[in-house]
C-alpha positions in Angstrom: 140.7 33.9 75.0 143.8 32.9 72.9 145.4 35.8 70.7 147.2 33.4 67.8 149.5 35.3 65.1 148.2 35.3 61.5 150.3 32.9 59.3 151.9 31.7 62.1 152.2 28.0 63.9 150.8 28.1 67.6 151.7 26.0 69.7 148.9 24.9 72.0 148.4 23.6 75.8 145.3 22.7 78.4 145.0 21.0 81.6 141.6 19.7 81.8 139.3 20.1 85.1 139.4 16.3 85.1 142.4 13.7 84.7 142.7 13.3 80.8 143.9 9.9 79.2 143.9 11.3 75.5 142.0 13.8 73.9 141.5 15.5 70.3 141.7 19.2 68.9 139.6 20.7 66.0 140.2 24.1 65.3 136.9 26.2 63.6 136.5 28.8 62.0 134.1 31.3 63.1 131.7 30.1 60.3 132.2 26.8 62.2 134.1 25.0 59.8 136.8 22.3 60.9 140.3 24.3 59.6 142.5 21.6 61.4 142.9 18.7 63.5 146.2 18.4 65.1 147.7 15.6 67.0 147.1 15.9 71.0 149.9 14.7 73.0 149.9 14.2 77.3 152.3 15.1 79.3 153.6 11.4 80.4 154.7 12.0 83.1 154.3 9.2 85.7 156.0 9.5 89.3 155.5 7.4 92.5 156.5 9.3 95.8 159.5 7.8 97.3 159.5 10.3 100.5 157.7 12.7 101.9 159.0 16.1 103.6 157.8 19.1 104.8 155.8 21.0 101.9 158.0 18.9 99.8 158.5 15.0 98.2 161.3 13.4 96.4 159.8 10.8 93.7 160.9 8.2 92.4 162.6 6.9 88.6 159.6 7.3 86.0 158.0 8.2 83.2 158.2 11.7 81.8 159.9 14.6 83.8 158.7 17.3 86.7 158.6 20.6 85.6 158.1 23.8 88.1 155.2 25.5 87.4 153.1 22.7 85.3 149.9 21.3 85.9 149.8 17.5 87.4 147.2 15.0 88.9 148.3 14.1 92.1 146.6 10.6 93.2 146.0 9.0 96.2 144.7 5.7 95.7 142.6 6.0 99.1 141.4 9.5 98.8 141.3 10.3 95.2 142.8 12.9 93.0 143.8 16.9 93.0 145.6 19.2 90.5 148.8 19.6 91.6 151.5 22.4 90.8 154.7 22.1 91.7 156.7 25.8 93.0 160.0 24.6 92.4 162.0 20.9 91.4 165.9 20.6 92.3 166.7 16.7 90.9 164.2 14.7 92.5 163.2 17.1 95.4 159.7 18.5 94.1 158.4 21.7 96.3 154.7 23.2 96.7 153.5 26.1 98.3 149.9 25.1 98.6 147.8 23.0 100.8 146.7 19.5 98.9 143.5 18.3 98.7 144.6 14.7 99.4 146.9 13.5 101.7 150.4 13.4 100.5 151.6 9.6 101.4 154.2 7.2 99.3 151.3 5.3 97.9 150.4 8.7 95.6 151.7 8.5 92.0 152.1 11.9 89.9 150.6 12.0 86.5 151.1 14.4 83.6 147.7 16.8 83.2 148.6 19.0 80.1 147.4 18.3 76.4 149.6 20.3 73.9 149.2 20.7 70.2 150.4 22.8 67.4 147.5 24.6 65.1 149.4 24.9 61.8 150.0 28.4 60.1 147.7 27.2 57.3 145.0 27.1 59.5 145.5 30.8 60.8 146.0 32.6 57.3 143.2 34.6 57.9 142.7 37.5 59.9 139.2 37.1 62.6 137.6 36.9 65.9 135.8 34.0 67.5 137.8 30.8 66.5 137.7 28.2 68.8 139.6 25.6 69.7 137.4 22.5 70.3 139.4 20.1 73.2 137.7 16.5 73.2 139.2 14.6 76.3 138.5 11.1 77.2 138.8 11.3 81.2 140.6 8.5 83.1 136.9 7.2 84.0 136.2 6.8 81.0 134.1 10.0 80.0 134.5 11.8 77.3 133.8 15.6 77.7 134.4 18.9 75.8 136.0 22.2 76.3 135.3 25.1 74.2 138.4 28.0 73.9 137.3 31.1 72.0 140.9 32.5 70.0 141.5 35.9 67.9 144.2 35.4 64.6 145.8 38.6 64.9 148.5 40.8 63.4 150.4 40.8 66.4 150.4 39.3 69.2 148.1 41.2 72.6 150.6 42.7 75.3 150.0 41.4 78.3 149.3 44.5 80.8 150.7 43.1 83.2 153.7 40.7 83.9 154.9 38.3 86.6 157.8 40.7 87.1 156.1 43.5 87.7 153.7 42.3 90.4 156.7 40.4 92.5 158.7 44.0 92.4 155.7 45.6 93.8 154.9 43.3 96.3 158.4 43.4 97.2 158.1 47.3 97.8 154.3 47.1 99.5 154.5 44.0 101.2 158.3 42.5 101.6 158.0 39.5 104.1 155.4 38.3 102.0 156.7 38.6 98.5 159.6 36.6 99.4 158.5 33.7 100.4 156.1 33.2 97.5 157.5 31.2 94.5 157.6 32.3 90.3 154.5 30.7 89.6 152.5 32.4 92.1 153.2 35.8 90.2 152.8 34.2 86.9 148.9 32.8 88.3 148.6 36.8 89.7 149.8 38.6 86.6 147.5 36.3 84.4 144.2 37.1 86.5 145.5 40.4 86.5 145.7 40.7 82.8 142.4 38.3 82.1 140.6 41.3 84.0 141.7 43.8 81.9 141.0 41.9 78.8 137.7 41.1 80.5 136.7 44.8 80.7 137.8 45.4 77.3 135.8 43.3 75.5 133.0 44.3 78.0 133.2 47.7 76.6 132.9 46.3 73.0 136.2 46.3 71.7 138.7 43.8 71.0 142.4 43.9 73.1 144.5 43.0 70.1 143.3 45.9 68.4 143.7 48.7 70.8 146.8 50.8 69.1 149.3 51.5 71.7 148.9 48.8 73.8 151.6 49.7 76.8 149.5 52.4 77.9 147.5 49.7 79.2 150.2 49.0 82.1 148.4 51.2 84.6 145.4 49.5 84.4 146.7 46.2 84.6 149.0 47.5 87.7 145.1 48.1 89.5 144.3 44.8 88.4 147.1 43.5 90.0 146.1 45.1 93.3 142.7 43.3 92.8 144.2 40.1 92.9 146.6 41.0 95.5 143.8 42.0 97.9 141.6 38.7 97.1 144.3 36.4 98.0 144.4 38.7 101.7 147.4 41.0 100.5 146.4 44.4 101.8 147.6 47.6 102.4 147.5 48.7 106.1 144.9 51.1 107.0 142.0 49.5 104.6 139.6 46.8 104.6 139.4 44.3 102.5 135.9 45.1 100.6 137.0 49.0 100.4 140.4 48.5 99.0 139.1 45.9 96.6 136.3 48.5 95.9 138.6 51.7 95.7 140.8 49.5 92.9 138.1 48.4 91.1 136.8 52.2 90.3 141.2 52.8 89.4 140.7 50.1 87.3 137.5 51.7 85.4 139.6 54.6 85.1 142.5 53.7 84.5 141.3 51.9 81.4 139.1 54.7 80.4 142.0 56.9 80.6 144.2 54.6 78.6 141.9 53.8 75.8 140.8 57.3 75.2 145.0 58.1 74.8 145.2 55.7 71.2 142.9 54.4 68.9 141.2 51.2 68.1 141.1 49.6 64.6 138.2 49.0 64.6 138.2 47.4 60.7 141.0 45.5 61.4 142.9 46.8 58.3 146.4 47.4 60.3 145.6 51.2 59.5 145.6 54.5 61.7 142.5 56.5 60.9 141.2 59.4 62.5 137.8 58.3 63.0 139.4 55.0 65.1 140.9 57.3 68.1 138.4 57.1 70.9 139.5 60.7 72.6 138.4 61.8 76.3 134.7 62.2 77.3 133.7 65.3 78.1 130.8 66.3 80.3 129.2 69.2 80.2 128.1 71.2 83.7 125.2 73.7 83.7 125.3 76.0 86.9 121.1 76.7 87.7 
């Protein structure tokens, strides 16, 4: 789910599951009206490998640039294609972390994967839930298939709960010959599964993130989200398995959440005011000795 500011331009991107050529965008309305259809441009990027190292590969003169941290098609004209992500590019010398899907030879080419657009602010004057951003990509096969993105025009922008930052310093403390060797973009991939989690369990519980009032007392659950993802990709404290750490955070994460929304209140009209009747408050349970 995208969280786009009322009134205000967003700037849009998507990598595709499958190698795009061009596409179109149509932002609706949750009435499903057409509000705007920006111009879709491709990353053109455009790289033949010229050498091949170790978890590394310098390419050659091209199209386009190489930028840490984006999405690309890597190709192998033998073998076929993978998404590709690059950890970190000094000149020509691109690095990955990653095992590929394809074998990396001087015959492979690097293409651009990412579609960006800009919705205009006239388009997001009004204050809603369920937009959607409707991607229409023509595939380098010749297919042409859709995505579907729901969005939110807000007041303000959803904090994050939990930050690329903040998981790399904790790893660093709970797990430091890992957490060095692992590049930016791997924190920014576990701090946004991290964070999709919480939002998940949010809008499970019927509410809408954007709207939650104090919206950094959402940190702690995002911090046992974090763990989640930690765990899943083998990161473990000592003295647990995997399946009862993963189970132990999962309840935190319940928890925490409950804790944290029951501490502020929830506008539930969306009119950017605090009233009394919005503040969620603690459960209480009531024990009867017999």
């Amino acid at each position: 789910m995208r969280f786009l500011q009322q009134s205000q331009a967003a700037a849009v991107e998507m990598s595709p599951l499958r190698r795009p050529v061009s596409a179109t965008l149509a932002f609706v309305s949750p009435a499903g009206v057409s509000l705007s259809s920006p111009a879709v441009t491709l990353d053109p990027a455009s790289r033949t490998i010229a050498s091949v190292g170790d978890f590394s590969f310098t390419v050659a003169a091209g199209a386009g640039s190489i930028v840490a941290g984006r999405s690309y098609w890597l190709v192998n004209p033998n073998e076929g294609a993978t998404r590709f992500r690059p950890s970190s590019v000094v000149g020509n010398v691109v690095s990955y972390q990653d095992s590929l899907a394809v074998t990396l030879t001087t015959s492979c080419v690097l293409y651009g994967a990412t579609l960006s657009a800009t919705i205009p602010s006239t388009a997001v004057s009004q204050l809603g839930q369920w937009y959607q951003l409707l991607w229409q990509v023509t595939t380098v096969e010749g297919d042409v298939v859709k995505y579907l993105e729901p969005a939110c025009v807000c007041r303000s922008i959803f904090t994050a709960p939990m930050t690329s930052d903040v998981a790399a310093r904790h790893a660093g403390y709970a797990f430091p010959g890992v957490a060095v060797s692992k590049r930016a973009e791997y924190w920014e991939g576990v701090a946004d599964r991290a964070s999709r989690r919480v939002i998940q369990r949010i809008l499970a519980s019927g509410r809408m993130p954007y709207l939650v009032g104090d919206q950094s007392l959402l940190q702690d659950a995002g911090m046992a989200a974090m763990r989640i993802e930690l765990a899943r990709d083998g990161l473990i404290p000592p003295g647990f398995d995997g399946t009862t750490f993963i189970d132990r955070m999962e309840q935190e994460l319940k928890d925490q959440l409950e804790f944290s929304l029951a501490g502020t209140w929830h506008d539930d009209n969306d009119d950017g005011k605090v009233d009394v009747a919005e503040f969620v408050g603690p459960k209480t349970i009531r024990l009867n000795r017999t």
